[in-house]
Structures are given as structure tokens and as C-alpha cells.
C-alpha positions in Angstrom: 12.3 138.7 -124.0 12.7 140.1 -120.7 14.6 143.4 -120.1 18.6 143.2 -119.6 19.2 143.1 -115.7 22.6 144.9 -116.5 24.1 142.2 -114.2 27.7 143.7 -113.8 30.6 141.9 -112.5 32.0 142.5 -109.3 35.7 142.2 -107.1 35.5 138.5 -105.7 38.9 136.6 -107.3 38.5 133.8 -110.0 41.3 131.3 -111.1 44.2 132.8 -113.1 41.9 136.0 -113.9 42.2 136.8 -109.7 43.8 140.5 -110.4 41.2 141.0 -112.4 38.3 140.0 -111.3 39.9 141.2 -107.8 39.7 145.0 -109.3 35.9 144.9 -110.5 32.9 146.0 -107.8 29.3 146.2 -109.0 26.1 148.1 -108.3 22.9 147.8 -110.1 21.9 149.6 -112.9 19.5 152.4 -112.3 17.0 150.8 -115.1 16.4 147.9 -113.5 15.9 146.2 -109.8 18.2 143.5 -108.4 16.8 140.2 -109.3 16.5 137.5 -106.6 16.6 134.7 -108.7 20.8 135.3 -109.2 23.4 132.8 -107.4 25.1 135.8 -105.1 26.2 133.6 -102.5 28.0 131.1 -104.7 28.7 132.6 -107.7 32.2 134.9 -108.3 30.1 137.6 -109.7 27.2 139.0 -107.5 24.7 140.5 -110.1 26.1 138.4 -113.1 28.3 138.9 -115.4 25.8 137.9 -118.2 22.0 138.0 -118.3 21.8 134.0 -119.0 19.0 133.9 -116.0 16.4 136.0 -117.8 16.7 136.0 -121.3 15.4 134.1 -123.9 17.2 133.2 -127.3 16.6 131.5 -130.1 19.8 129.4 -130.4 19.7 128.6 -126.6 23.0 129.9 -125.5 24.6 133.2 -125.3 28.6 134.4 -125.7 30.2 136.6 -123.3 31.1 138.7 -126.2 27.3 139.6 -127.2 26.6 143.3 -127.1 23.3 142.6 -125.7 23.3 139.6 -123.5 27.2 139.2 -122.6 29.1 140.7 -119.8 28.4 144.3 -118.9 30.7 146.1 -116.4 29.0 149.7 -115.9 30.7 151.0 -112.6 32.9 150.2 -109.8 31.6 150.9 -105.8 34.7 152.0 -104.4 35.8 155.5 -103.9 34.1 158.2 -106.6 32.2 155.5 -108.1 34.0 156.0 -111.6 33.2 153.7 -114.6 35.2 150.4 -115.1 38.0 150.4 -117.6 37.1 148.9 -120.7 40.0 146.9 -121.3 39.1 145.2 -117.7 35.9 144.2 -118.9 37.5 142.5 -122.1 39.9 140.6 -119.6 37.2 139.5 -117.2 35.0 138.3 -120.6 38.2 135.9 -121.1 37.0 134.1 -118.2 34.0 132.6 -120.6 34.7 133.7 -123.7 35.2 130.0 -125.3 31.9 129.3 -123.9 28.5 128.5 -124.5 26.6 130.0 -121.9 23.0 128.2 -121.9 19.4 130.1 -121.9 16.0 129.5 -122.1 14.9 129.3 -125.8 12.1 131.6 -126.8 9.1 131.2 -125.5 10.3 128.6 -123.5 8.0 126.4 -121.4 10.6 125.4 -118.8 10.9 129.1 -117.9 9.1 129.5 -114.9 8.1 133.4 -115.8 6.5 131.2 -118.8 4.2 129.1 -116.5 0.6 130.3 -116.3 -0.7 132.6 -114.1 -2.9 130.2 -112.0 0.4 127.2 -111.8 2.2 130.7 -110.5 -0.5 131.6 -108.1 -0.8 128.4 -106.3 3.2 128.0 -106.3 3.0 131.5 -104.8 0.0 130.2 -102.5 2.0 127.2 -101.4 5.0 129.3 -100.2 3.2 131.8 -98.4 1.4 129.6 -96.2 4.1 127.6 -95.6 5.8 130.7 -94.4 2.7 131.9 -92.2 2.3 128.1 -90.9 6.2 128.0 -89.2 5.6 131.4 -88.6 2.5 130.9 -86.6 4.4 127.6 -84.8 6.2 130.2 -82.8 3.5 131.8 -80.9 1.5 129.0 -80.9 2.7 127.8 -77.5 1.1 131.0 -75.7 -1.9 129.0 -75.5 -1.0 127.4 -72.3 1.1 128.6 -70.4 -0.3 127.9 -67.4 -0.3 124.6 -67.6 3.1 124.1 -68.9 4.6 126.1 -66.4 2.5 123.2 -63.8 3.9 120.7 -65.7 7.3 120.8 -65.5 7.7 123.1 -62.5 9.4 126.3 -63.9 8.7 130.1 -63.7 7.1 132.1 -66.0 10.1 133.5 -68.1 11.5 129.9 -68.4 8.5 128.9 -70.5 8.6 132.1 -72.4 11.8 130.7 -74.0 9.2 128.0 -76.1 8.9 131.2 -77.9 12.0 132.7 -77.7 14.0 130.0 -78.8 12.5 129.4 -82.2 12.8 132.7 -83.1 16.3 132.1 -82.4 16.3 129.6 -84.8 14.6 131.6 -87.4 17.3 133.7 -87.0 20.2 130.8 -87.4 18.5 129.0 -90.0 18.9 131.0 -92.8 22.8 131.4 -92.6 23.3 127.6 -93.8 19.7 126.8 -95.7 20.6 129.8 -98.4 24.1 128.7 -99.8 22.9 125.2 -100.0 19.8 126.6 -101.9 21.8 128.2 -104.0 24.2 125.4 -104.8 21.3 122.1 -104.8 18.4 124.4 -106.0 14.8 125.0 -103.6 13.2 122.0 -103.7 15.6 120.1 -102.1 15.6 122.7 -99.3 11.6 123.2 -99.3 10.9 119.8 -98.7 14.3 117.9 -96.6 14.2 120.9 -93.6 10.6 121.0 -93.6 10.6 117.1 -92.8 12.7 117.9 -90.0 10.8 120.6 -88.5 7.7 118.0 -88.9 9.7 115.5 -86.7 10.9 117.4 -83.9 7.5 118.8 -82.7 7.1 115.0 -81.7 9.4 115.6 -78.8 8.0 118.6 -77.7 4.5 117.1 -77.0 5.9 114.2 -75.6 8.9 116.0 -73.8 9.4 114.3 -70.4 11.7 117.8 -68.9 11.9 121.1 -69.8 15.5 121.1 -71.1 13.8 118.6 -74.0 10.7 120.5 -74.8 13.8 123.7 -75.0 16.1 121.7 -77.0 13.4 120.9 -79.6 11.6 124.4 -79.5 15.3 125.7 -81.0 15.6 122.7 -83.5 12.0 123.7 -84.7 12.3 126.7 -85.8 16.3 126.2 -87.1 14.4 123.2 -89.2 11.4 125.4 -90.0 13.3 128.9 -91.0 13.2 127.3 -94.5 10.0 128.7 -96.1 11.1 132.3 -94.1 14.7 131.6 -96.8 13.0 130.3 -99.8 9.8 131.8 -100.3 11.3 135.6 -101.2 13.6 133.8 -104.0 10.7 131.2 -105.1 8.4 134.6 -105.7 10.8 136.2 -107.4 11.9 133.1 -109.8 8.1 132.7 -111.2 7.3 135.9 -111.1 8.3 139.1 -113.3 9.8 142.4 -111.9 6.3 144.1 -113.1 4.3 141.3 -112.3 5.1 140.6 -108.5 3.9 143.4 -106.7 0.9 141.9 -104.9 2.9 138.5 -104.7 5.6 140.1 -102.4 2.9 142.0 -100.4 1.6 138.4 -99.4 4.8 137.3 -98.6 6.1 140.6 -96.4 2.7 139.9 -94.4 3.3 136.3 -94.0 6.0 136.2 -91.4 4.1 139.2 -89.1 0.8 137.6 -89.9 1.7 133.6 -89.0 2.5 134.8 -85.1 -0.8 136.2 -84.8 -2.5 133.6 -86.0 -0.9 131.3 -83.0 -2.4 132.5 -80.1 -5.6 133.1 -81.9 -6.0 129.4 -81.9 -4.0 128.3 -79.2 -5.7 129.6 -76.6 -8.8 127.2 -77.4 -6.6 124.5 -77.8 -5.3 125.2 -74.9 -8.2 125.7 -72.8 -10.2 122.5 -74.3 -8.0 120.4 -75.4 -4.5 120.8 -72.8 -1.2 121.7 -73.7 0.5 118.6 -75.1 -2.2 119.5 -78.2 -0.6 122.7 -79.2 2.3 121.1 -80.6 0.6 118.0 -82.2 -1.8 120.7 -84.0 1.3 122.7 -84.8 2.5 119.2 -86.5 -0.9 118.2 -88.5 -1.2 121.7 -90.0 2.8 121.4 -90.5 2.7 118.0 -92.3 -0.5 119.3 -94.3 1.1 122.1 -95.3 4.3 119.9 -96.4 2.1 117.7 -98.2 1.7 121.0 -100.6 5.0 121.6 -100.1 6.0 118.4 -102.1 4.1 120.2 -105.2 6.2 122.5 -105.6 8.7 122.2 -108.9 12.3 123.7 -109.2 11.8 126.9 -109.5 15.6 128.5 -109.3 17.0 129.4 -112.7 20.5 128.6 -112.3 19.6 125.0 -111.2 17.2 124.3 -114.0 20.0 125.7 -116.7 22.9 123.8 -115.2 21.0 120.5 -115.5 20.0 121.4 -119.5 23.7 122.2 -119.7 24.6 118.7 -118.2 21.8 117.3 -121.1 23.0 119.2 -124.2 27.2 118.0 -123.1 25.9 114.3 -122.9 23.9 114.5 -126.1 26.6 116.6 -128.0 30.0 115.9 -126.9 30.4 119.4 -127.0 31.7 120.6 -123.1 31.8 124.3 -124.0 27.9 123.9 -123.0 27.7 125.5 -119.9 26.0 128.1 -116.9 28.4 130.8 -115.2 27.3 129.4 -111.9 29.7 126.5 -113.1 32.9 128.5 -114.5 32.2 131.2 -112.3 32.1 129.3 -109.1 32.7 130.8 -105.7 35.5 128.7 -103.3 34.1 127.3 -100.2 36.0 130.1 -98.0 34.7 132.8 -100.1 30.6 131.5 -99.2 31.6 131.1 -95.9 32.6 134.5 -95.6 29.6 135.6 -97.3 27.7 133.6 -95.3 28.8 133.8 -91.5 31.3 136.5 -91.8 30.4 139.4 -93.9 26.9 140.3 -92.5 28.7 141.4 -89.6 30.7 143.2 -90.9 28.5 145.1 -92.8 26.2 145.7 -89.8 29.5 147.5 -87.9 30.7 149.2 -91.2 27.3 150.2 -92.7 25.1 153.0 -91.0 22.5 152.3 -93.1 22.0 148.8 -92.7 23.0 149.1 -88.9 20.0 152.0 -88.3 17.4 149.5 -90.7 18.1 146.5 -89.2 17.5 147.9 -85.7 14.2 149.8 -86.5 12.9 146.1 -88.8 14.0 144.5 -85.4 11.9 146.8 -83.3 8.9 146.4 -84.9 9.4 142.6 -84.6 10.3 142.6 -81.3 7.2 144.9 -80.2 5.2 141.7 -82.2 6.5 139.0 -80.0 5.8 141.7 -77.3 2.3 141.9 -77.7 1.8 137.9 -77.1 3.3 139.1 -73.3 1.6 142.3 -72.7 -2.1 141.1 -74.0 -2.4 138.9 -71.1 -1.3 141.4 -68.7 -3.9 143.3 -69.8 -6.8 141.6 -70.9 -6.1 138.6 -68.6 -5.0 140.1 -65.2 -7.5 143.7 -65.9 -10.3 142.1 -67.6 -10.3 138.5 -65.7 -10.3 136.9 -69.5 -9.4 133.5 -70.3 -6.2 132.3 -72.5 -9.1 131.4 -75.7 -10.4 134.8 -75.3 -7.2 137.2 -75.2 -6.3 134.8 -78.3 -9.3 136.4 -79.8 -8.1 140.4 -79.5 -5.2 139.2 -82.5 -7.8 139.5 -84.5 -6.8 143.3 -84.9 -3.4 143.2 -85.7 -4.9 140.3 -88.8 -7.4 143.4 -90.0 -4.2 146.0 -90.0 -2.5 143.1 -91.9 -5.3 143.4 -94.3 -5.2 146.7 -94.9 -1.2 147.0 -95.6 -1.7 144.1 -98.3 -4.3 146.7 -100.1 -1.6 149.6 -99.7 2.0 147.4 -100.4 0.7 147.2 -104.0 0.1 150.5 -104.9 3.5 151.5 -103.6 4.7 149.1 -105.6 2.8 150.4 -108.8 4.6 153.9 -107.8 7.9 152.9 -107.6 7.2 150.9 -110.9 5.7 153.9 -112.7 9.0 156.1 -111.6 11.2 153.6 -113.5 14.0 153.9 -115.0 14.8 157.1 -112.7 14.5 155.5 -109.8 17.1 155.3 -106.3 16.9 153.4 -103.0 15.2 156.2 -101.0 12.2 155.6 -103.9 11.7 152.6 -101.4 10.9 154.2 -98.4 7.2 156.0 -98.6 5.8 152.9 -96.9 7.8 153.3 -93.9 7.4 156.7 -94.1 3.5 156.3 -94.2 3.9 153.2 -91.9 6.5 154.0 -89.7 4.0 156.7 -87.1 1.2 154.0 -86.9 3.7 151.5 -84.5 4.2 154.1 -81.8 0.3 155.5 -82.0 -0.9 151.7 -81.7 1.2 151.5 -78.3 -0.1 154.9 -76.6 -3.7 153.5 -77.4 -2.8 149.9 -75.8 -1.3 151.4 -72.3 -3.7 154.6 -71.9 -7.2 153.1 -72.6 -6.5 150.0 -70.3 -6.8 149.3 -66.9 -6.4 150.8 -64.0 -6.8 154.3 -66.4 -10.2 153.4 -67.9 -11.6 151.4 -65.5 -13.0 147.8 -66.9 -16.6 147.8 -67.8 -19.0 147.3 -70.6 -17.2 148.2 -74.0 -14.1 149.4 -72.3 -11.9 146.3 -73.5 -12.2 148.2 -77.2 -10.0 151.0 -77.0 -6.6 148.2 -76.3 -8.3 146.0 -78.3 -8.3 148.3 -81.3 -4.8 149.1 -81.0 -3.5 145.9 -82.9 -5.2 147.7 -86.1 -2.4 150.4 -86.8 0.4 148.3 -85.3 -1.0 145.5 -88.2 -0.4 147.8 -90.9 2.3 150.3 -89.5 4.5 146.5 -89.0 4.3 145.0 -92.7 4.3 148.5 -94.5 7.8 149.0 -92.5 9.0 145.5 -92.6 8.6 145.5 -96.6 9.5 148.8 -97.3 13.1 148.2 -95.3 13.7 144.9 -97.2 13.3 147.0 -100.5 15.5 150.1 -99.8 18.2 147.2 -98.4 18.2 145.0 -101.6 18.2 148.7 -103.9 21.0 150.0 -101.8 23.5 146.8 -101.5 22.9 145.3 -104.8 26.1 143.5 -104.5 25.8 142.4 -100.9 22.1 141.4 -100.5 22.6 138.1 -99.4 25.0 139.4 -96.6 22.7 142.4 -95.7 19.2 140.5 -95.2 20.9 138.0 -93.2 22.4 140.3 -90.9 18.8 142.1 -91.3 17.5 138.7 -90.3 20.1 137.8 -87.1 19.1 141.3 -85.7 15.4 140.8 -86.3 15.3 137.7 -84.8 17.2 138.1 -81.7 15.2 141.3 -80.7 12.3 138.7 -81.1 13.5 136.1 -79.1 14.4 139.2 -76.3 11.4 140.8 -75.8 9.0 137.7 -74.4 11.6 137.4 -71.4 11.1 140.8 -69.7 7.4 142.4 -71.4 5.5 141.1 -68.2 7.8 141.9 -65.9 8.3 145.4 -67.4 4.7 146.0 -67.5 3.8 144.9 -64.1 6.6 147.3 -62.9 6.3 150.1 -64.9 2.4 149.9 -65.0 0.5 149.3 -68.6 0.5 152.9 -69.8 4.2 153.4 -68.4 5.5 150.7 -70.6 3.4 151.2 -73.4 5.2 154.4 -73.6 9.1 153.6 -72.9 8.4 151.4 -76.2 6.4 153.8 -78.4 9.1 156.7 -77.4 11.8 154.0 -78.9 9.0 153.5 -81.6 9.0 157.5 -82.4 12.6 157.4 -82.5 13.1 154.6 -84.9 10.8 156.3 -87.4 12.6 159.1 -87.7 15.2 156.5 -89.4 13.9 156.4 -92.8 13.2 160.3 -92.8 16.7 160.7 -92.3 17.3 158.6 -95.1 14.9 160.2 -97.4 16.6 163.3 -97.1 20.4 162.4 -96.4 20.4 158.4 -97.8 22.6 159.1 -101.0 25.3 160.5 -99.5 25.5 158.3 -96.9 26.0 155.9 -99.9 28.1 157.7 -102.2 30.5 157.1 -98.8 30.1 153.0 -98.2 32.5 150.9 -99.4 29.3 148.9 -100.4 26.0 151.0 -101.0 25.1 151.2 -104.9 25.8 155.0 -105.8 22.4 154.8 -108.1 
């Protein structure tokens, strides 16, 4: 049987039992980390009130009153952080307490942290590259500029917004495709948006005016952010808390790593094949990847027990069958709050996720910036082609590399420090991470033209630079999401998608001033301004390290432990 997840009640208002369950906050116990696979957008509880998700029982069903598996309020978030009353806990276990709140059996074969390891791997497989392939549809399009820019008559940073405006998207996506994951389960959301995405790079080949080919670029990757929602939670549904570590390593790589591949390709499509081609090669490797897609089971606990609870009432009679996502729903107001409402707030009322999200957004931004500057550099001081810069990404994929061998074995150390763990036990990899970014941009602008002058070999030293900014980018980008879900157990869903909205519009900013800014400021000169902002930022999670819990022990939010 797994371990309890000490899922704890928290303050959102339900039914009669509003001033109770009004009064109760949650953090997550110190034993265990937050689980993924939870309802926290539309269930009243954020952590749980039970650990129905997880554990396995031999009559099928759990009471609210069990000492082991039933509700278990440990401590409240406001103030002092002092323990919940007991007598409030015995109210809020009124809410179910005539209930039988359905589990897996023992050794059940629906569970999917039951499935084999190889079913799990390719499920894992399936989600990763579906993650890389929308991903990698963003930065696809710098192929061909050129040609697009012919085409329909516009400058250079009105085409740039083909990449922008995805990005964009990425960023919007999310906000509506994780309620209605939570609420009609993944597949549903795997395979319907995906479809879409699919259909609307059709337009964009055959766009006859640039405000089509714009429109569509957005709709693409609003459509496509699916995989970038789903494939954290799918991981973390088939997967075990012990067991994941290398699974989330290929998932924190695939969003960094699916850009680079883009232009890799693109700029040989591009070059033999003309630009119309980008996007109908973006579209056969979308609709192959969907094909996969379309394998995928239902992996989300909560939907797979609410339809065994619908089975057991039809075959019984007996209605006290049930999951607490169904007596413990959320009203639509409250998930739009969640939703739309409360990730901004947090960003203005939170210094820690304000100060993450803004160093995570940086290092996405300088990745998107790097699809700009390359040409500069390598086209305009080396006199290479579109196919050929394509080919210097090849660096940033061999730093990717590397941080997948290192994410794992931070992950076996924060593993082997349970139970006494905190939030700050999340942030060696940006602390080991964090200096490669800004050394990766001093080696781009000071060994390129017009300071080492272009001959023989000399392309190396700004080709090399992609290496450390490769694994300096996903050690920092999966380290942050870490300390984030550790220290806002009972806001995760609000705090990644505010994460996510900042990320993404630093993205979609930096393609629409990088050339301009290097030719002005000359390639070493901008190279610089953005690896001083990079030095800055990384002082972030050493501040953090040092200073983190008490910064927490004063949110309204942060988990104290």
C-alpha cells in the first residue's frame, strides 16, 4: 500500500459546513511530497481530505472516520502556523462521514502505479514527445524567414510574432485545459485540443495574408499547450513518488529541448523545400504524434474512481458509494477564481513566487533569444545559411543531455533526506545550474565576430556556448517547479500557472527586440546586458537557500514545513 499523503483539508467553503470548512488551511506534511494526481482546482479541499487517491484496501472503500486513511487535519497556514482544533476536524469529517468513499482494492490492476514498468514507460514516452513535438512547433518557423517576410511583404519583427504568438498561447492554454482536466479526466483533453492544434496548421501553410498566418500561429499553440498541462499530472498519476525521478527529468527537458529541435530542422526545410513546408511538416509529425496520443488510457485517479463509484451505485442500490471529488465539489466561482484570479494574486502578494517566476521566465526568454541572436551571429559574421545556423542547436541538445544525467541524482538526494526534508531541499540544481546561463552568454558575445575575427575553427567558441546554457536551463527550470509545488502545497495549481503566464510572455518578448538589440549594442554588448540580468537572477535561489523559511513562515500561503 502506498504511504499516507497526509492530504489535510483546507479553508475553501462547502454547503452547510461553510464556517467550517471556511476556518481550515492546509500545508503538506513534511513526510511526504504534494501529489499531482489530486483534484486541487475543483475539489473543496486542496490536498485531500482523505487518501482515497493512493491507497489500496481490501474492502474497496474507506470512511472518513478511519485513523489511517480518513481525514487528517495537521496544521493551519495562517498566522503562527498552529495545529487545527480537533473538534474542527470532527466537524469537517461530518461532511462524509455517512459515506463510502471508494479505493483501489489491493493489488489492484486498474491502478495505474499497478501497471507494468514498460506500459508506464511508453505512456511516459508518449507524453514527452508530445510535449517536445508542440514545443518544437514554436520555433519551427525560424527556418524561413526570409522568405516569409517576401511573401507577404512585412518587416522582420512582424514575422517574429509566428513565434511569439504561440508562446503566447502556451501561456493562455493552460488556464482553461487544467480545470476541465480535472473535471472530464486527461484523455479527453490529450486527444480533443491536440486535434485542434492538428487543424489549424492547415491555415498557416495555406494562409493567403499575414493577419491569417498570425491568427492561427496563436490558435496553435492555445490548441497545442495541452501536452505542456497534462504531461506533469499523466507522469505523476503512473508513476510513484520514489519511482519518477528520471520520468520528471524527461519531462523538465522536454519543453526547453522541443524549441531547439525547430530550427535544427527547419532551416533545411526551409532552404530545400520553401516555407509553406515548415508548417505541413509541423502537421505530419503533429498528427503522428497524435496518432500515439490516442493510446494513451485514463490515467487520473479521481476520474477512474468516480466512474467505479457510478458502477458499484448501479449494481448495488447503495448511493453512499462515492469519491470526495463528488461531495466535495468546488462551485464554478470558486475554480474560476482559482483559475484566472488567484495566480495573480499570488504573483503580487508572494515574493517567492514573484522572484521564481521571473528568474524561470528569464531563462526562457534567453531560449527564444537564442533563435534571434544565432543568425546575427553566425548568419550576418560567418555568411552561413538558415540549414546551417539550424545546425549550432545542436549544443544546447548536448547540455540538455547532460542535465537529464544530473536531474536524477538530485532527485535521489532529496529522496534520501526524506522525511526531514523543506522546500529549500529543492533548490541545489539551481544553485548548481543557475551560474552556467550567464557564463554560456559571455562565451556567445566575446568569442564572435568582430572580436575574434571569422576564420578556420573560430565559429567554435559561440558555437559551444549552447552547452552550459543546455544544462544551466533545465537544471533551473526543474529545480524552480520543485521548490514552487514544496512551498505552496495548497496553491500549486494557482502558483505554476502564474509561473507559466510569466514564463510565457517573457518568451513571446524577447524574439521582437534580440536583433535589433544586438545589432545596436554590438554581439558582445548584448550578450552581456543579458548575462548581468542572468547573474542577478541566480543570486535568487541563494537568497532562498539561506532566508526561504522565513519568508514562508510570513505568507499567507507558503507551507511552514
Amino acid at each position: 500500500m502506498p504511504e499516507s499523503l497526509g492530504y489535510i483539508p483546507e479553508k475553501q467553503p462547502h454547503n452547510s459546513d461553510e464556517s467550517t470548512l471556511n476556518a481550515v488551511t492546509s500545508i503538506t506534511s513534511s513526510q511526504t511530497g504534494r501529489d499531482l494526481g489530486f483534484p486541487s482546482l475543483t475539489q473543496a479541499v486542496t490536498l485531500g481530505s482523505t487518501n482515497e487517491y493512493r491507497t489500496e484496501t481490501q474492502a474497496g472503500y474507506i470512511r472518513a472516520s478511519e485513523l489511517e486513511n480518513g481525514i487528517k487535519p495537521m496544521a493551519s497556514i495562517r498566522g503562527l502556523h498552529e495545529p487545527v482544533n480537533d473538534n474542527l476536524a470532527r466537524q469537517i469529517t461530518k461532511v462524509v462521514e455517512d459515506k463510502k468513499i471508494v479505493t483501489w482494492r489491493e493489488n489492484d490492476p486498474e491502478n495505474p502505479w499497478n501497471w507494468s514498468t514498460a506500459r508506464r514507460w511508453v505512456y511516459t514516452a508518449i507524453a514527452s514527445i508530445a510535449v517536445m513535438q508542440v514545443a518544437m512547433s514554436s520555433a519551427i518557423v525560424t527556418g524561413d524567414f526570409p522568405d516569409q517576410m517576401e511573401e507577404f511583404g512585412v518587416s522582420s519583427t512582424v514575422i517574429a510574432l509566428t513565434v511569439s504568438l504561440p508562446v503566447c498561447g502556451f501561456g493562455l492554454g493552460p488556464l482553461l485545459w487544467s480545470p476541465m482536466s480535472e473535471l472530464f479526466g486527461r484523455r479527453p483533453l490529450w486527444i480533443i485540443p491536440f486535434l485542434v492544434y492538428i487543424i489549424f496548421n492547415i491555415p498557416c501553410a495555406l494562409a493567403p495574408n499575414i493577419g491569417c498566418l498570425l491568427a492561427c500561429r496563436f490558435l496553435v499553440g492555445f490548441f497545442g499547450s495541452g501536452p505542456l498541462t497534462l504531461a506533469g499530472g499523466t507522469i505523476a498519476d503512473i508513476w510513484g513518488p520514489k519511482e519518477r525521478g528520471f520520468a520528471i527529468a524527461l519531462f523538465a527537458a522536454a519543453p526547453y529541448g522541443g524549441p531547439v529541435i525547430g530550427p535544427l530542422i527547419g532551416g533545411f526545410i526551409g532552404k530545400y523545400a520553401g516555407w509553406q513546408w515548415l508548417y505541413w511538416v509541423n502537421m505530419i509529425a503533429a498528427f503522428v504524434t497524435w496518432c500515439f496520443i490516442c493510446i494513451l488510457p485514463e490515467t487520473f485517479a479521481p476520474t477512474l474512481l468516480k466512474k467505479r463509484a457510478e458502477a458499484l451505485r448501479a449494481e448495488t442500490g447503495d448511493d453512499s458509494y462515492v469519491t470526495e471529488q463528488e461531495v466535495l465539489s468546488r462551485p464554478l466561482k470558486e475554480i474560476v477564481i482559482e483559475t484566472l484570479i488567484r495566480p495573480f494574486q499570488m504573483l503580487v502578494e508572494e515574493p517567492i513566487l514573484l522572484l521564481m517566476s521571473l528568474y524561470v521566465s528569464l531563462v526562457y526568454g534567453l531560449l527564444y533569444a537564442y533563435f534571434f541572436a544565432y543568425p546575427v551571429v553566425f548568419g550576418e559574421g560567418y555568411g552561413w545559411d538558415d540549414a546551417k545556423i539550424g545546425l549550432t542547436f545542436c549544443s544546447v541538445l548536448i547540455g540538455v543531455a547532460i542535465a537529464l544525467c544530473i536531474t536524477p541524482l538530485l532527485e535521489k538526494r532529496y529522496q534520501a533526506k526524506l522525511p526531514n526534508v523543506t522546500p529549500e531541499d529543492r533548490l541545489p540544481g539551481m544553485l548548481i545550474g543557475g551560474p552556467w546561463v550567464p557564463i554560456s552568454l559571455f562565451i556567445f558575445g566575446w568569442t564572435a565576430p568582430p572580436y575574434v575575427t571569422p576564420h578556420g575553427a573560430s565559429w567554435v567558441g559561440p558555437c559551444i556556448s549552447g552547452i552550459p546554457f543546455g544544462v544551466g536551463m533545465v537544471l533551473v527550470y526543474s529545480s524552480a517547479n520543485g521548490y514552487l509545488i514544496d512551498a505552496f502545497p495548497g496553491y500549486v495549481a494557482s502558483a505554476l500557472a502564474a509561473k507559466t503566464v510569466v514564463r510565457s510572455g517573457m518568451g513571446a518578448a524577447m524574439p521582437l527586440f534580440i536583433p535589433q538589440m544586438y545589432h545596436r549594442l554590438t554581439n558582445g554588448g548584448a550578450a552581456s546586458l543579458l548575462g548581468g540580468l542572468a547573474i542577478i537572477m541566480a543570486m535568487i535561489p541563494w537568497a532562498f537557500s539561506k532566508w526561504g523559511r522565513k519568508i514562508r513562515m510570513r505568507s499567507k500561503r507558503a507551507a511552514a514545513n
